[in-house]
C-alpha positions as CSV (number, residue, x, y, z in Angstrom):
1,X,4.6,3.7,3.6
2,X,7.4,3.1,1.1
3,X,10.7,3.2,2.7
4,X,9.2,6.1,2.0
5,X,6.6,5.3,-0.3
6,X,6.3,1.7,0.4
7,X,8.4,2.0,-2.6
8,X,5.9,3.9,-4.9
9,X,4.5,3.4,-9.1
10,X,4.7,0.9,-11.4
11,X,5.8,3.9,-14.0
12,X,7.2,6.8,-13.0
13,X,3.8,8.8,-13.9
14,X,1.2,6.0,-13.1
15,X,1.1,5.2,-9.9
16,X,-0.4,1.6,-10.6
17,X,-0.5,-1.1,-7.6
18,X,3.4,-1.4,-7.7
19,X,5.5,0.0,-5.6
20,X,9.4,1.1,-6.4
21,X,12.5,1.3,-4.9
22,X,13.0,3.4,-1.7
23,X,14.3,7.2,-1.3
24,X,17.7,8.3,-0.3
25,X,17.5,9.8,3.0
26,X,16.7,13.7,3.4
27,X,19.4,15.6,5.5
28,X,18.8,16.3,9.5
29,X,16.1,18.2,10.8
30,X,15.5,19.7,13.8
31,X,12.7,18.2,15.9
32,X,9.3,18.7,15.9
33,X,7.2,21.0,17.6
34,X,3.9,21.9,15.8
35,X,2.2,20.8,12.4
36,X,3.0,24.4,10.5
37,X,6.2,22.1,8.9
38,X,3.7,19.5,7.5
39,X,1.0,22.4,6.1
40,X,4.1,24.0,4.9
41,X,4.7,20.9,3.1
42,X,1.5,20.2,2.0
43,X,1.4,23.6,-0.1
44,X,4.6,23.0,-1.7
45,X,2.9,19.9,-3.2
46,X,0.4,21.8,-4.4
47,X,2.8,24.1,-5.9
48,X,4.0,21.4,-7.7
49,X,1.1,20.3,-9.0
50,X,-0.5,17.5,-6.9
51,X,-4.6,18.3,-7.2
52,X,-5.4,17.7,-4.0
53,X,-4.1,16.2,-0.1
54,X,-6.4,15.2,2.6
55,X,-4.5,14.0,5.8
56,X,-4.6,13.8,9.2
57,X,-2.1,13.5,12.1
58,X,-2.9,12.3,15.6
59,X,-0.2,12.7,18.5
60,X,-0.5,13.5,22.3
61,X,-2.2,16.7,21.5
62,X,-5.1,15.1,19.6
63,X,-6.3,15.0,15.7
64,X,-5.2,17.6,13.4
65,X,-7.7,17.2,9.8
66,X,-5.7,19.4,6.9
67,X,-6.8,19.5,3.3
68,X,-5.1,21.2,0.4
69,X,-5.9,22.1,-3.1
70,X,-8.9,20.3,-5.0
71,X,-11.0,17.3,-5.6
72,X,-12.9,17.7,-8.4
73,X,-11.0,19.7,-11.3
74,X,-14.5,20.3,-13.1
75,X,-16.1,21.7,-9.9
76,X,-13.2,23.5,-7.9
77,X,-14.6,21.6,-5.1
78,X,-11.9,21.6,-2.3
79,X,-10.6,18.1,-0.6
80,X,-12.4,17.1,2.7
81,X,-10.7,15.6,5.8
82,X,-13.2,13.0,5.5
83,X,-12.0,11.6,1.9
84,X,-12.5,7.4,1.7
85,X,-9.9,6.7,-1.4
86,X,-8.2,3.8,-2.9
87,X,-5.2,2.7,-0.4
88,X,-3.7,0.9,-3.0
89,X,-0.5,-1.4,-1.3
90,X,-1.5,0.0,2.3
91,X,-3.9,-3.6,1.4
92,X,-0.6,-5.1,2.3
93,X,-0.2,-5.1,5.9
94,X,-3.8,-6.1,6.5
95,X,-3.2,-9.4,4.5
96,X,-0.1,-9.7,6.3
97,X,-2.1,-9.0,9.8
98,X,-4.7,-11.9,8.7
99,X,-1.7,-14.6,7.9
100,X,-0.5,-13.8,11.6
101,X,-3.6,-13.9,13.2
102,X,-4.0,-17.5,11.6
103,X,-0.7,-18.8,12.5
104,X,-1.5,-17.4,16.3
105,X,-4.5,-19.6,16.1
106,X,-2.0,-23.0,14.7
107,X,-4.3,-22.8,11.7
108,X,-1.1,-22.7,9.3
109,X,2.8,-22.2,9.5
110,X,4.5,-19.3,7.5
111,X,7.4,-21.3,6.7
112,X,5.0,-23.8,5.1
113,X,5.3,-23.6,1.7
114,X,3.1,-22.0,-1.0
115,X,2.8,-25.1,-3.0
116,X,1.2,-26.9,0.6
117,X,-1.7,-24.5,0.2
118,X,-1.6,-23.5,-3.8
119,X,-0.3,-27.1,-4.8
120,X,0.6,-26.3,-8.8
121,X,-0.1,-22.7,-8.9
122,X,3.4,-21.0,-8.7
123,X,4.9,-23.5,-11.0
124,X,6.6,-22.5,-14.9
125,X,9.7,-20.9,-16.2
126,X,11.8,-21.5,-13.1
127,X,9.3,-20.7,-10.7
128,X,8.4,-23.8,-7.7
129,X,6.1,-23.3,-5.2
130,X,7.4,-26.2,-3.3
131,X,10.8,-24.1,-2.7
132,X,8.5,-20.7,-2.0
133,X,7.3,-20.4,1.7
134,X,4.3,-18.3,2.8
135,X,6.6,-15.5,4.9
136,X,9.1,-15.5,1.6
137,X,5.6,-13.7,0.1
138,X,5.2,-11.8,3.1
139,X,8.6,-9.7,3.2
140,X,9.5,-9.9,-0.5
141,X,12.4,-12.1,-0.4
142,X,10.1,-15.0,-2.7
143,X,11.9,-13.4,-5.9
144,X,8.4,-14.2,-7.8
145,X,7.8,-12.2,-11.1
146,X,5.9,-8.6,-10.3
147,X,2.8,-9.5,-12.3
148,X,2.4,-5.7,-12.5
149,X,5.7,-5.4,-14.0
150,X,5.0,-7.0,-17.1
151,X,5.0,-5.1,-20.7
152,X,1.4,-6.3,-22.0
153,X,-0.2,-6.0,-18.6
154,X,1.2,-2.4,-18.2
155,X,-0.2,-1.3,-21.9
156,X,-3.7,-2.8,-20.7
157,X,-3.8,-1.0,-17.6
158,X,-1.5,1.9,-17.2
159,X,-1.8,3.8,-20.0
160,X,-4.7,5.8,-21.9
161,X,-5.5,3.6,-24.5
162,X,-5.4,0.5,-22.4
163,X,-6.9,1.8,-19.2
164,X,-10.0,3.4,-20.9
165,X,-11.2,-0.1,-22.8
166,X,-10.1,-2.1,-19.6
167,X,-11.2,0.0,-16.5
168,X,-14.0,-1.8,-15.8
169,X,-12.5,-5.4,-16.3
170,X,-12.2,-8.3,-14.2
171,X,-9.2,-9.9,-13.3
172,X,-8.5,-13.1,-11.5
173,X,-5.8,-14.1,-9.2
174,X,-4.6,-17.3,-10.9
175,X,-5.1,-15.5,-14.1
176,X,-2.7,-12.8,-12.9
177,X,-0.3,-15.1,-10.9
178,X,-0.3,-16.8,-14.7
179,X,1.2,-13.5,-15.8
180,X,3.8,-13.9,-13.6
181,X,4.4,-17.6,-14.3
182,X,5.5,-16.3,-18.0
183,X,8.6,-14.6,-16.5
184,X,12.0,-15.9,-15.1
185,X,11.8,-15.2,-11.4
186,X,14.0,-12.2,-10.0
187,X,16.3,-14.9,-8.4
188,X,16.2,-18.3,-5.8
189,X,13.8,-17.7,-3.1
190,X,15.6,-16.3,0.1
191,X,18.4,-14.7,-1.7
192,X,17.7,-11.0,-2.5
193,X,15.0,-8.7,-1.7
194,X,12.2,-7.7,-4.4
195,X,9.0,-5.7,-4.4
196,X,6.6,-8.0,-6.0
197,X,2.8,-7.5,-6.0
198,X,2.5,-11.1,-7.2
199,X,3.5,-12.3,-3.4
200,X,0.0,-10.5,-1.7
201,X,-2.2,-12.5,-4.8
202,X,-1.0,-15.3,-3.2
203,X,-1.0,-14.5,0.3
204,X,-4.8,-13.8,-0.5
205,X,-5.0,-17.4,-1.7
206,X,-3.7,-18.9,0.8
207,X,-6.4,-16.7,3.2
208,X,-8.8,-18.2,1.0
209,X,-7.4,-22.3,1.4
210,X,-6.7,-21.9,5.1
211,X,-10.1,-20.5,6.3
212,X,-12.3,-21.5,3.7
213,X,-13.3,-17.7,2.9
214,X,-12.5,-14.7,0.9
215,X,-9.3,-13.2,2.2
216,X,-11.7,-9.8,2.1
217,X,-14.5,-11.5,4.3
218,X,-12.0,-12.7,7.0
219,X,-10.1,-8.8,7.1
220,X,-13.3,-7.1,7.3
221,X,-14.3,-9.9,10.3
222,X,-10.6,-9.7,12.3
223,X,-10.1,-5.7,11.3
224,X,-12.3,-4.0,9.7
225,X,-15.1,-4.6,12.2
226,X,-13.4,-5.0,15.4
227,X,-11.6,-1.5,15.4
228,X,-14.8,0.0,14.2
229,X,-13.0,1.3,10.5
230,X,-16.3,2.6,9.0
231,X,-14.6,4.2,6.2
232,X,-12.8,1.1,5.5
233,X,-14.0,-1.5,2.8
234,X,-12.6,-4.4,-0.2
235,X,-14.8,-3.6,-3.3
236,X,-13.8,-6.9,-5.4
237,X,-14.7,-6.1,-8.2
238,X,-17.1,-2.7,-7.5
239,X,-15.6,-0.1,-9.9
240,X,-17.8,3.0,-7.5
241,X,-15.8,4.4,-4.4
242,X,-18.1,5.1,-1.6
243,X,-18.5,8.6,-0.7
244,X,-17.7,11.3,0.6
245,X,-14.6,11.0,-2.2
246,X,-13.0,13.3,-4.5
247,X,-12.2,12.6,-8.2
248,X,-8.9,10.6,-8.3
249,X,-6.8,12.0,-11.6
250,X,-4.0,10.0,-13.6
251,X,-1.9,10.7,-17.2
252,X,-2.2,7.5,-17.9
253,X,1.2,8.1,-19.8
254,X,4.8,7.7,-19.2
255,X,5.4,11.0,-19.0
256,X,4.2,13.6,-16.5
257,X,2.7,15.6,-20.0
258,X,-0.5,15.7,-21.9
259,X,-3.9,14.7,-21.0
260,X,-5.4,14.5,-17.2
261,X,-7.8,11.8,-17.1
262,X,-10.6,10.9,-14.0
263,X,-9.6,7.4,-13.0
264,X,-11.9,7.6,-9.9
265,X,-13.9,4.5,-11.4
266,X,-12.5,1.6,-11.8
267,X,-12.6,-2.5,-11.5
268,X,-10.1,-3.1,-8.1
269,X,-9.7,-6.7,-9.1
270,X,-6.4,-6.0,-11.2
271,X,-5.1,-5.4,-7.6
272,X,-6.6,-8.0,-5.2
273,X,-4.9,-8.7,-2.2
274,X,-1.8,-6.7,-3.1
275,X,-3.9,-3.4,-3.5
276,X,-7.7,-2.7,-3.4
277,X,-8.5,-1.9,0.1
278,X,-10.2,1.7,0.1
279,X,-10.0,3.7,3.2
280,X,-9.8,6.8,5.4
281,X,-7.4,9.1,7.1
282,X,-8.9,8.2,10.3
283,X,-9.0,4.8,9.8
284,X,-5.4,4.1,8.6
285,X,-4.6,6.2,11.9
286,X,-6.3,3.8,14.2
287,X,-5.4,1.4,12.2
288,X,-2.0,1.4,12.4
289,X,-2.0,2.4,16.1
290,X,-3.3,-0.4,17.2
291,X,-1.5,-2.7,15.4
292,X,2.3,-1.3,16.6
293,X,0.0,-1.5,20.3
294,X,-0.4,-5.0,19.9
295,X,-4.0,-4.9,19.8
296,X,-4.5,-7.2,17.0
297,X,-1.5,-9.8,16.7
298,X,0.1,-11.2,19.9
299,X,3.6,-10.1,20.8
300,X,5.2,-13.2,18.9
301,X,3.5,-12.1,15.7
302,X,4.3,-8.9,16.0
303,X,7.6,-9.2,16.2
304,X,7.9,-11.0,13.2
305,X,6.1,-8.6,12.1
306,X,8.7,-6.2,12.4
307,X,11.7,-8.7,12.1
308,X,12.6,-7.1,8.3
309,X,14.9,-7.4,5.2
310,X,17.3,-4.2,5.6
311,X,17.3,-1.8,2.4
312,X,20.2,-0.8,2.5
313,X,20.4,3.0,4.9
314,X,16.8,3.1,4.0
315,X,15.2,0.8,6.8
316,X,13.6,-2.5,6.2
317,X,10.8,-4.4,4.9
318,X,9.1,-7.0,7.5
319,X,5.9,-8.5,6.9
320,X,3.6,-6.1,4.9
321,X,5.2,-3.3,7.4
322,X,7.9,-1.2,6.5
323,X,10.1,0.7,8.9
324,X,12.2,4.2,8.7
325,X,13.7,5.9,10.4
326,X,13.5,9.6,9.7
327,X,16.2,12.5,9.9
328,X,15.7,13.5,13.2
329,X,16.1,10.0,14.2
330,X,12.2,8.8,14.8
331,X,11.8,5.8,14.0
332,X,8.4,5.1,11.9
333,X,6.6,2.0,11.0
334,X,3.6,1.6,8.3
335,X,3.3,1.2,4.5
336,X,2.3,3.4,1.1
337,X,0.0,2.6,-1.6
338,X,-0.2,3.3,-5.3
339,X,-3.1,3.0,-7.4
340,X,-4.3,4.8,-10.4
341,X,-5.0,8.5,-9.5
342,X,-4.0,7.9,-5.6
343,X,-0.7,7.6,-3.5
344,X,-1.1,7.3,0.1
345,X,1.4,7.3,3.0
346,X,0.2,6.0,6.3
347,X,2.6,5.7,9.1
348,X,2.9,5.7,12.9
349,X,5.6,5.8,15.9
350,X,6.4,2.5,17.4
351,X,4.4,2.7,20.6
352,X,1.5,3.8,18.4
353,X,1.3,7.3,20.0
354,X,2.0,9.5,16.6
355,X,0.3,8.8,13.7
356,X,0.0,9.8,10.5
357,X,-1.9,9.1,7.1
358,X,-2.3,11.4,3.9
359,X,-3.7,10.7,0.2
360,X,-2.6,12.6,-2.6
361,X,-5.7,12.1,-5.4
362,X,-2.9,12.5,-8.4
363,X,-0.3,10.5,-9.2
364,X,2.4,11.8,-11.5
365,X,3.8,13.7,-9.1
366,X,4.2,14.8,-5.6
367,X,7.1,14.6,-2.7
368,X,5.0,12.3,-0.1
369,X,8.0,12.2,1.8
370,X,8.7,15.6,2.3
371,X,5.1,15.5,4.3
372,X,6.2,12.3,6.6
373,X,9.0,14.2,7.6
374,X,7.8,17.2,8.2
375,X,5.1,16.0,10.6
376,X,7.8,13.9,12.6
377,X,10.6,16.0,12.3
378,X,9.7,19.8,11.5
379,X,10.4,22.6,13.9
């Protein structure tokens, strides 16, 4: 979720695998008694001009499946409830979930540092591994370079030109954690706070060195699978999204002008760890759930889960699970995710009883948090 949008957008129009900083807080509103607030919502995005929402909300009552506006521009085909789409940063908490699981087993420490697993790697311009521990990735407080940040990488891969000779690219970790190693870091590590997408390459590498497999192969084994998430996948380097999908749209531009371009296709790998999970209403939902339930992480792991860095009146950022707490007082836990042509919000009370996930299939605009509250906090 970002403190609302687990931060959303590397640019203010493309929502690439970055996230941003979070949103003041809206003014009280009365509590919630029916979803009218989050359709209501919903259609004021569209007004706006977001091309399509799919959501869905589950809470005592049951599931509630909403669509609004379109998913294919060239069609006028509608949005389906059923939409699999590109999570983007949502990727986050399952890495995160993975990391725990291991240290449950006494398979590795996350106050080991980076350098014990990735000797070498994060080394260069003021960057040392050896001073960098494994949770430091996990909540942001590492102060590692946001790969995703950087001015060449963001011509090659956020804007027209760039994006339509790169799309299909593939991009390694260490080659992109060599991006990073070019810059200064943000500051010492365990001094400040910093979104960087840098952090969840690594945390994917360090999957990788502990257990000898793909940090994709081991969430699909210890997630994917056990809770049954069949709309739930890590594509590598698979540029197709598995249907049923809509067309995902971008302006590939700073501005929110000009050209709209399908970006529904394209080569995950320039996100890894930090963002290429595709998924599902449904699945985020159950997801989620059972997570905050403590279905998949013991209680010690799930605390420090959910011990976070506080943002200020915003809420907090644990490890790759962000908390809120809405207007009306209800408290929220989950994470967002940008990627070209999607944003997604997925979020969920913390007993696991309310849920909520949505995906907008444009990205250079769109009031996500307007939505979250309405659900939890609209009359």
């Amino acid at each position: 979720m970002s403190v609302r949008t687990a931060l959303v957008a590397a640019t203010a129009v493309v929502a690439a695998v970055a996230l941003a900083a979070p949103v003041a807080a809206a003014a009280p509103a009365a509590p919630r008694a029916g979803h009218d607030a989050t359709r209501a919502a919903m259609d004021a995005n569209i007004r706006d001009g977001v091309v399509g929402i799919a959501l869905q909300a589950k809470d005592a009552r049951g599931v509630w499946k909403a669509t609004a506006g379109k998913g294919d521009l060239r069609t006028g085909e509608p949005r389906t409830a059923r939409d699999r789409f590109r999570a983007g940063s949502i990727t986050k908490t399952f890495v995160a979930t993975v990391l725990l699981q291991l240290e449950a087993e006494g398979r590795l420490s996350l106050d080991a540092t980076v350098d014990r697993w990735l000797p070498g790697l994060v080394r260069g311009n003021g960057h040392d591994g050896r001073r960098v521990t494994v949770r430091q990735l996990l909540n942001h407080t590492s102060g590692i370079y946001n790969y995703t940040t950087d001015e060449q990488l963001g011509r090659d891969l956020f804007l027209a030109d760039g994006f339509l000779k790169n799309r299909y690219r593939t991009h390694t970790p260490p080659q992109l954690v060599g991006i990073a190693m070019r810059h200064e870091p943000d500051f010492a590590p365990g001094t400040d706070w910093n979104y960087s997408n840098t952090n969840y390459l690594l945390a994917g590498l360090v999957i990788e060195k502990v257990t000898g497999n793909p940090y994709g192969r081991e969430i699909r084994a210890r997630i994917i699978e056990p809770l049954g998430l069949r709309g739930t996948g890590l594509p590598g380097t698979s540029p197709s999204l598995p249907g049923p999908h809509s067309r995902a749209y971008s302006k590939l531009a700073e501005t929110a002008e000009g050209k709209t371009y399908d970006v529904t296709r394209l080569n995950p790998s320039m996100a890894g760890a930090a963002g290429e999970l595709v998924s599902s209403p449904e699945d985020l939902n159950r997801f989620y759930s059972a997570l905050l339930r403590g279905r998949l992480l013991p209680k010690k792991q799930l605390d420090a889960m959910k011990t976070t860095v506080p943002l200020g009146d915003q809420g907090g950022y644990g490890l790759g699970l962000i908390e809120q707490t809405l207007s009306c007082g209800v408290r929220v836990w989950g994470h967002g995710g940008g990627i070209h042509g999607s944003l997604s919000e997925a979020v969920t009370t913390a007993d696991g009883r309310h849920s909520l996930t949505f995906n907008l299939n444009s990205d250079w605009t769109g009031n996500s948090q307007a939505i979250v509250e309405a659900e939890f906090c609209g009359e």
